[in-house]
C-alpha positions in Angstrom: 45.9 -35.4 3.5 46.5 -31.3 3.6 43.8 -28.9 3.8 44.0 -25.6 3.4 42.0 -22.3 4.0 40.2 -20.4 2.2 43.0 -17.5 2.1 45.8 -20.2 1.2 43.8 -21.4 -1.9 42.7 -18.4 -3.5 46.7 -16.9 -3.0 48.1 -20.2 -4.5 45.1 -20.2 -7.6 45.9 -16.4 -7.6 41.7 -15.9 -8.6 38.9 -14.2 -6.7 36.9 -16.5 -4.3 33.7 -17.1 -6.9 36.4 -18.9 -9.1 37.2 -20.9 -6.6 33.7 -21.9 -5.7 33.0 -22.5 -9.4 36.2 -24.9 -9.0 34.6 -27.0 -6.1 31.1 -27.1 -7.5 32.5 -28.8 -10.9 34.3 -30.8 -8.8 38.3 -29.7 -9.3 38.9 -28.9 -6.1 37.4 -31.2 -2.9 36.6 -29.3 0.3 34.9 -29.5 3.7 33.3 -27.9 6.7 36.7 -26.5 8.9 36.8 -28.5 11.5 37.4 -25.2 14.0 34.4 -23.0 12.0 31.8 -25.2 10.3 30.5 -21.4 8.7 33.7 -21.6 6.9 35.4 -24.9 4.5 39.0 -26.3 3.7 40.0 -27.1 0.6 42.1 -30.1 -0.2 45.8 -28.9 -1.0 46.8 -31.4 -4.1 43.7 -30.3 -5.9 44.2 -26.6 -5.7 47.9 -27.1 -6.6 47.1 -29.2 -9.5 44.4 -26.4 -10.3 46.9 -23.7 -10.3 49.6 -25.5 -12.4 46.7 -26.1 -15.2 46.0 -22.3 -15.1 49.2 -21.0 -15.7 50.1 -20.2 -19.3 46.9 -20.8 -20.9 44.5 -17.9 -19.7 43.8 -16.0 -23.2 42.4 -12.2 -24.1 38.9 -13.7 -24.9 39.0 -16.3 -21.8 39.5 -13.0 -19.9 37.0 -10.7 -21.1 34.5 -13.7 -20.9 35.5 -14.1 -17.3 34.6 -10.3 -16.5 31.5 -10.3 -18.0 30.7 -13.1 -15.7 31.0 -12.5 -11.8 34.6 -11.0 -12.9 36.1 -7.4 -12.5 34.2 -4.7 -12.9 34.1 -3.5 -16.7 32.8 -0.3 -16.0 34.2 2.4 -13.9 32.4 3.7 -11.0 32.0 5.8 -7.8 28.7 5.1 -6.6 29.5 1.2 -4.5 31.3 -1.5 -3.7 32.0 -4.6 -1.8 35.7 -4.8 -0.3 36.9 -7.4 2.3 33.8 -8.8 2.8 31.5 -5.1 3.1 29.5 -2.8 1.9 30.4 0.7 1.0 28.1 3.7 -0.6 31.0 6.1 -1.7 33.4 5.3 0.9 31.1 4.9 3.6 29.8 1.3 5.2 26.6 0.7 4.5 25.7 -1.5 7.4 26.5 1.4 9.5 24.3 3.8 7.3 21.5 1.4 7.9 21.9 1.7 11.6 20.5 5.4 11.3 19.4 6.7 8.1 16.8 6.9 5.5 16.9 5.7 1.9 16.0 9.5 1.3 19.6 10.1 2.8 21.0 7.6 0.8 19.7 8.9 -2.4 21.5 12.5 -1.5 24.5 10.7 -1.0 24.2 8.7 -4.2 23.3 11.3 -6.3 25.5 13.8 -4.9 22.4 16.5 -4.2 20.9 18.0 -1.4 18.3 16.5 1.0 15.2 15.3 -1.0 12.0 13.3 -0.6 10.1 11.1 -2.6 7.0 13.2 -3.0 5.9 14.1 -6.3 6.8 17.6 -6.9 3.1 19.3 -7.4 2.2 17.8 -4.6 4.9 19.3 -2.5 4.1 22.8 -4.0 0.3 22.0 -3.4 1.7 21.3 0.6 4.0 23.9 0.5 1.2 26.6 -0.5 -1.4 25.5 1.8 1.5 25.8 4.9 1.8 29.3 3.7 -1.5 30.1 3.7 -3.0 28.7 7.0 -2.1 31.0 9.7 -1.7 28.4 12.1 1.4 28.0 14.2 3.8 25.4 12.8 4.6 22.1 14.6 7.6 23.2 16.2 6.0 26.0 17.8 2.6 24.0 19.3 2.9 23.1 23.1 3.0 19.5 23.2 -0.1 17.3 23.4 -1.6 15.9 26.2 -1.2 12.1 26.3 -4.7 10.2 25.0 -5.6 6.8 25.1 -4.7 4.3 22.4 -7.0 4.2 19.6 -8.0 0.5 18.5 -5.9 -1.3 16.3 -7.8 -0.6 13.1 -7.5 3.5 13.6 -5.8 5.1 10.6 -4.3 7.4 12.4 -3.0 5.5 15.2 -1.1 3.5 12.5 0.2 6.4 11.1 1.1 8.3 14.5 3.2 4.8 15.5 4.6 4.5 12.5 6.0 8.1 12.5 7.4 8.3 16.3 9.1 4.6 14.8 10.6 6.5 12.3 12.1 9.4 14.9 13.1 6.8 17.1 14.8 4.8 14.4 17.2 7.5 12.7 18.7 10.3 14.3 19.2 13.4 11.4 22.6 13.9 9.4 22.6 17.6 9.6 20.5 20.1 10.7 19.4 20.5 7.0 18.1 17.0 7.1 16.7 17.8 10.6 14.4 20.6 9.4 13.4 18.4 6.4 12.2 15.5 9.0 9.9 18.1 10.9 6.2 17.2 10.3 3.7 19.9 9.9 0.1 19.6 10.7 -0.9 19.5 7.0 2.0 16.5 6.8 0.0 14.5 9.5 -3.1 15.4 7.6 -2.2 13.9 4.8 -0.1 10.9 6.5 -3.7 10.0 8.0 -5.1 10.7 4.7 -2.5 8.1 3.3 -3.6 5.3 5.9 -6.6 5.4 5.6 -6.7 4.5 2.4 -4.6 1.6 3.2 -7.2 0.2 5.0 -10.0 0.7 2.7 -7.8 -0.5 -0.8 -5.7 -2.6 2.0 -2.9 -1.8 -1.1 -4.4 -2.9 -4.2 -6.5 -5.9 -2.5 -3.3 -7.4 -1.1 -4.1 -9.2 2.1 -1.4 -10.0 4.7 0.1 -12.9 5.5 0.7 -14.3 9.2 4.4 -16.3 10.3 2.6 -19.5 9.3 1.3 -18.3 5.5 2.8 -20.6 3.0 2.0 -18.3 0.4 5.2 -17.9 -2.4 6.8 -13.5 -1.8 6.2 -12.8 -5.6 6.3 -10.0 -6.9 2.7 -10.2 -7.5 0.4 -6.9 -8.8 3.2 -4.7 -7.8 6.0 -5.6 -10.0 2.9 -4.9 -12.6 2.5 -1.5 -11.8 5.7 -0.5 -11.1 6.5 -1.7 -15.0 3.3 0.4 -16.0 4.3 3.5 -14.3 7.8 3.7 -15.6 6.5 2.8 -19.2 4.5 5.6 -19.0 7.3 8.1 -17.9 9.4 6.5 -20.6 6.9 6.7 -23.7 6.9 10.9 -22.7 10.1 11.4 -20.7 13.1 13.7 -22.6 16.5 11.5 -23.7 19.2 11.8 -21.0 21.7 12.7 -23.4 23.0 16.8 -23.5 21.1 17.3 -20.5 22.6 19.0 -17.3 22.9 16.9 -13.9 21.0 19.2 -11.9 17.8 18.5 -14.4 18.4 14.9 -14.5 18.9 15.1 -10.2 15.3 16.5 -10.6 13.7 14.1 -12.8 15.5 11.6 -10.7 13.3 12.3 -7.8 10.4 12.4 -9.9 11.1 8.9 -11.3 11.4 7.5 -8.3 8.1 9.3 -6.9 6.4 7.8 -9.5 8.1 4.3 -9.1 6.6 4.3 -5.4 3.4 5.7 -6.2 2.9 2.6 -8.7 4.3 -0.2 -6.4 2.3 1.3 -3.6 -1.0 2.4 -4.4 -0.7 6.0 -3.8 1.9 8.2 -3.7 4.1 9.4 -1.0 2.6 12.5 1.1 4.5 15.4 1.7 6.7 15.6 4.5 6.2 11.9 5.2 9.3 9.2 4.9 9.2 6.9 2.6 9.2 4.2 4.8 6.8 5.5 7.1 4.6 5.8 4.4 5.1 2.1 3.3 4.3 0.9 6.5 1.1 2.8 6.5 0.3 1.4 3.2 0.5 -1.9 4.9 -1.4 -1.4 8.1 2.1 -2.1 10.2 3.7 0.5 11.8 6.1 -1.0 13.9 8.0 -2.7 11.1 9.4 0.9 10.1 12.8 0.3 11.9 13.2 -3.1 10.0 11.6 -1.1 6.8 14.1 1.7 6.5 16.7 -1.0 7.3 16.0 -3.1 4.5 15.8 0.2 2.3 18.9 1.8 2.8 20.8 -2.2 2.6 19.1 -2.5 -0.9 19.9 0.7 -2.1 22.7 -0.4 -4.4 25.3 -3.5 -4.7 27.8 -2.6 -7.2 27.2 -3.4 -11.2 24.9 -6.2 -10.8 22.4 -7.3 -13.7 19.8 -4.7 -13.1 22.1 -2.2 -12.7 24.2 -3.1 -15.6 20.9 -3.5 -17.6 20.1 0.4 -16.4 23.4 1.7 -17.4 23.1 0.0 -20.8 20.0 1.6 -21.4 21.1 5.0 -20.4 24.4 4.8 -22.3 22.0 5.1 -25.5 20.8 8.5 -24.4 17.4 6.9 -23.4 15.6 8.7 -20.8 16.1 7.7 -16.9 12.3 6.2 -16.8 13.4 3.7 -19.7 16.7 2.9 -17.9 14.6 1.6 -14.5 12.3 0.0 -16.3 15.4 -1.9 -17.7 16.5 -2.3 -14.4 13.0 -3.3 -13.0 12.8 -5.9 -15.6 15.7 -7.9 -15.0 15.4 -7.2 -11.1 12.0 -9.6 -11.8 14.2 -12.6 -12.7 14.6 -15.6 -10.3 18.2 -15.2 -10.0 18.1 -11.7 -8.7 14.9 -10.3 -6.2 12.6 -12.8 -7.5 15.0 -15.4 -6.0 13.2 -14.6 -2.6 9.9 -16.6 -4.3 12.2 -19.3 -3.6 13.4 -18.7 0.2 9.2 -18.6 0.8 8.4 -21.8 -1.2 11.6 -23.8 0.4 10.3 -22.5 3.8 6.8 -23.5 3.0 8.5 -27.0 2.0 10.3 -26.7 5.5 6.8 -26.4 7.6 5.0 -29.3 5.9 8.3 -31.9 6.0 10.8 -30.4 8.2 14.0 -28.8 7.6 15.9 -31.8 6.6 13.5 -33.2 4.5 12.6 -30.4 2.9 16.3 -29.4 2.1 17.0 -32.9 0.7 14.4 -32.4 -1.7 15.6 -29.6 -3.0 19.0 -30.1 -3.4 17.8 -33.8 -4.9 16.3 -32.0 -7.9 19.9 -30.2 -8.9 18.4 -27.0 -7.8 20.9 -24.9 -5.8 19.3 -23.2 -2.7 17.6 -20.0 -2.4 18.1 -17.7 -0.2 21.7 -19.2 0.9 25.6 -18.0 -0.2 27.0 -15.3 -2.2 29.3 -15.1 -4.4 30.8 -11.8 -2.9 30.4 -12.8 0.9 32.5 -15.8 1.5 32.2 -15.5 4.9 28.1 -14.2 5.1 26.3 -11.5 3.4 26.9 -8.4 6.0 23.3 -7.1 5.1 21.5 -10.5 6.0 23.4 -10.5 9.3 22.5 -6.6 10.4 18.7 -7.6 9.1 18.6 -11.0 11.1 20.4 -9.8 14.4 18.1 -6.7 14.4 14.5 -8.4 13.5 14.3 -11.8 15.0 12.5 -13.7 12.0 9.9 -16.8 12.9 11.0 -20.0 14.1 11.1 -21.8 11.1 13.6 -19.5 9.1 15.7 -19.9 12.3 15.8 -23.4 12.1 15.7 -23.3 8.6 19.1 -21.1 8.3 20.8 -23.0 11.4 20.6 -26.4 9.2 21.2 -25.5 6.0 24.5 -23.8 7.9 25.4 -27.1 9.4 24.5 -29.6 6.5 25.3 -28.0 3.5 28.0 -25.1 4.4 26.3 -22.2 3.4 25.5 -19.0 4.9 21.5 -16.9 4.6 22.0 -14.4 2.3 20.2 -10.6 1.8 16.9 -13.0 0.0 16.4 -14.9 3.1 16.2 -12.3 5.4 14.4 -10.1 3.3 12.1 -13.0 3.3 12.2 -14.5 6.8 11.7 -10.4 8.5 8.8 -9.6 6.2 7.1 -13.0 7.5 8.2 -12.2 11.1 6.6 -8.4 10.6 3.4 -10.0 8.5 4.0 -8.1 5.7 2.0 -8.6 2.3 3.7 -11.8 0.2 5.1 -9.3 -2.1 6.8 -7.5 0.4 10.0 -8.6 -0.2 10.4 -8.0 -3.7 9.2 -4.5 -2.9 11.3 -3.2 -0.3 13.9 -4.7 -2.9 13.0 -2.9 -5.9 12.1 0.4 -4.1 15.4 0.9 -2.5 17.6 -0.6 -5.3 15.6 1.9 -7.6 18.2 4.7 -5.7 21.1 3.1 -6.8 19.8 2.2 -10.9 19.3 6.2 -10.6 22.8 7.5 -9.6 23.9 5.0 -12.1 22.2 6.0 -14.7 22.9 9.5 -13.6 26.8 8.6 -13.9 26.3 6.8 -17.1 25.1 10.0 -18.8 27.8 11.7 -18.0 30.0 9.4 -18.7 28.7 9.8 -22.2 30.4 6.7 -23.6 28.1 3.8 -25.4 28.3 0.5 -23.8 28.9 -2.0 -26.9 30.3 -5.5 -25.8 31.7 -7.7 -28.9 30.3 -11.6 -29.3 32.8 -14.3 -29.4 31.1 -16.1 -32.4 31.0 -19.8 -31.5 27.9 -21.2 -33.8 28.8 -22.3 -37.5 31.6 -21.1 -39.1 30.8 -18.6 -42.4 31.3 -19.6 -45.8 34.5 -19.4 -46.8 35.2 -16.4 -49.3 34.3 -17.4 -53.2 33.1 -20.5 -52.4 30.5 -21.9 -54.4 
């Protein structure tokens, strides 16, 4: 009996790799673990023949455009992403090796084609801006640098904040000397980054408690995915249409819109001259998961016309505003088939703890449900963000084991959800953690989406292939 690669079937079937999974999981095509790389399978060479011979001659226009809308080719032009020979690219640039470095607040420059920006909300940055000007004080860059003092106590709001911003140094060396400047922290910016811990520890972000490694507790989206809803709802019952608009205004309402998305998942919103990650960490009383934080950021930022961002670019094709076109996005990021789908990597790892791997995977794949957290349809050979996330944050124990035999036994590799998942839990982050480093940093890419929609200027209209009951036939009775 033949076997062939992965390469050799999809050149003979002449189809992109998801076709040929679909072909194995209806059972067409027969395949197993490679023999020399059980991470990769063989597929058995009559079947994909016999597969290819059936194809030929009978694909029709509307079996084709149903095919696109469906993990096909792209329908809509764009510059902003996309994956290629197994990566990630933010126009033209690999996005693992952006992670290794810088911010999402880079990333959004690059995606939206502007100059270096932040995530504050705009009076607040004049308010910060006016009170540098007015205190006579020397700036940061010109104060002699401070004595060493002894550690402050694990609950000090200001020891949280100072770790979490010499993390954030550390972590990501600046682009330009633009960015550079930007990145400099004032004394009114640590004022107001103590300011912003504090309160963390008094609302401990919106009565959210953290988990531990050994929390059962489902990552939902939880209160979060609440206020984040609210807060663009707002903006989008009073925000203008995006239509006859110019980009530089929208770039600006851009930031705004995204100011206001993190001040609603948060709690509060982002202080001036203060990273956005930085300041999620402080929200959640753990500095030292900033590295893995802007990580997970900038690797979330955008992946290509996916639902949410095809639901954004829908709604902005009808000139709606770019508040209504990410609370499109927000909405059907919420689903269990996109971010929500890491609910399920924390409930099959809860399953895991109480009856073991094996037992807990049998289960699951005994009830017909596929699982989370596991393949992709665009990573045949592993999801390149999962693997920078995992290598650079070791997760608990139990994901390890968890991936390692799911790997072995059924084939498949962890995906983004599972390490989203699995470094949250190894960090102790809130349950809903994962869903919100997800939604924050894709909101960056719905934006410069929607900001290429509207000037695209080109309504997005799809035609139905009617299959229900035929209509009456002209004149009949």
């Amino acid at each position: 009996m033949a076997w062939l690669n992965a390469r050799d079937a999809l050149r003979i079937l002449g189809v992109r790799p998801q076709t040929l999974y679909a072909n194995v999981s209806r059972g067409r095509i027969r395949a197993r673990p490679d023999p020399r790389d059980s991470r990769r399978s063989e597929y058995r060479e009559e079947d994909v023949l016999r597969a290819a011979k059936q194809a030929r001659g009978r694909r029709k226009v509307a079996t084709i455009a149903a095919e696109a809308i469906e993990w096909g080719d792209p329908v809509l032009p764009s510059s902003i992403c996309t994956v290629a020979d197994g990566r990630h690219w933010y126009r033209g640039q690999d996005a693992i090796a952006l992670a290794a470095r810088a911010r999402l607040e880079d990333i959004a420059a690059l995606l939206w084609q502007t100059e270096p920006l932040s995530f504050t909300p705009a009076n607040a940055a004049r308010k910060a801006a006016a009170r540098a000007t007015q205190s006579s004080a020397p700036s940061a860059s010109q104060l002699p640098p401070a004595s060493p003092s002894p550690p402050s106590p694990p609950s000090s709001a200001s020891a949280s904040a100072s770790t979490s911003a010499s993390a954030s140094t550390s972590a990501s060396a600046p682009a330009s000397a633009a960015t550079a400047a930007a990145r400099t922290v004032s004394a009114s910016a640590s004022v107001a980054r103590s300011a912003s811990a504090s309160i963390s520890v008094s609302a401990r972000v919106n009565g959210r408690a953290r988990r531990s490694e050994n929390d059962d507790s489902a990552s939902g989206p939880g209160p979060a995915l609440a206020a984040g809803l609210a807060a663009m709802a707002r903006r989008a019952g009073r925000d203008l249409p995006t239509v006859g608009r110019s980009p530089a205004t929208l770039c600006a309402e851009a930031r705004e819109v995204m100011a206001s998305l993190c001040a609603g998942m948060l709690g509060a919103p982002v202080p001036a001259g203060v990273a956005l990650h930085d300041h999620v960490c402080a929200r959640w009383r753990q500095p030292a998961a900033a590295t893995f934080v802007r990580r997970a950021l900038v690797l979330m930022a955008d992946h290509e016309l996916n639902a949410s961002a095809f639901s954004v670019r829908v709604a902005i094709s009808t000139g709606a505003s770019l508040a209504a076109g990410v609370l499109a996005g927000l909405s059907a990021l919420s689903g269990p088939l996109h971010a929500g789908a890491t609910q399920g990597v924390a409930a099959l790892a809860g399953q895991a703890r109480r009856q073991g791997a094996d037992t807990a995977v049998r289960a699951w794949l005994a009830q017909g449900r596929p699982l989370p957290g596991f393949g992709h349809p665009l990573y045949p050979e592993g999801d390149p963000r999962a693997a920078m996330l995992l290598a650079t944050t070791r997760p608990p124990a139990l994901y390890r084991h968890l991936a390692d035999h799911v790997e072995r036994s059924v084939g498949e590799i962890a995906n983004v959800d599972f390490a989203l998942t699995a470094c949250c839990a190894r960090h102790a982050l809130p349950p809903d953690a994962p869903f919100v480093l997800f939604a924050l940093g894709r909101c960056v890419g719905w934006l410069a989406h929607a900001l290429e929609q509207a000037q695209a200027r080109r309504l997005i209209r799809p035609r139905a292939r009617y299959i229900g009951i035929a209509p009456a036939a002209a004149g009949a009775d």
